[in-house]
C-alpha angles and dihedrals in degrees: 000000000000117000099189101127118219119208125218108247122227085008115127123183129204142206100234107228085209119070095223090054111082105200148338120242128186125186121203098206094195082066101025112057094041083057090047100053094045091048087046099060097037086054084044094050091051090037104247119154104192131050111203129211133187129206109216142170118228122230085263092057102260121126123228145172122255132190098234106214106166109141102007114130098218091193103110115238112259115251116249130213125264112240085207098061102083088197087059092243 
């Protein structure tokens, strides 16, 4: 199991300052959807349907957002041949 831990880009987590509200989260677009979209195509390509993400405090107290890729084969799927392509492309 790989324990490199992968950040979710343009994510920012809070602290609420209300009890009912679980917790604050703050996207910087200018990170984030660059992030999304790239993330979007690699878990396309290895047919994955779900990105996970984990909210998580540090060891200092602070939360943060965490891609959660236990159990996610990155390696992307081969590509098989159509029946239909008679030139086997």
């Amino acid at each position: 199991m790989e324990n490199d831990k992968e950040f979710a880009q343009g994510i920012y987590v809070g602290t609420p300052k209300q009890d009912f509200i679980l917790f604050e989260l703050g996207l910087k677009l200018e990170e984030f959807l660059p992030w999304i979209k790239q993330k979007a195509e690699e878990y396309q390509a290895s047919g994955d349907a779900y990105l996970n993400i984990q909210f998580k405090n540090s060891r200092a107290g602070k939360p943060y957002a965490e891609v959660n890729n236990y159990g996610r084969d990155k390696t992307p799927p081969t590509p098989t041949a159509d029946i239909n392509d008679p030139f086997g492309g």
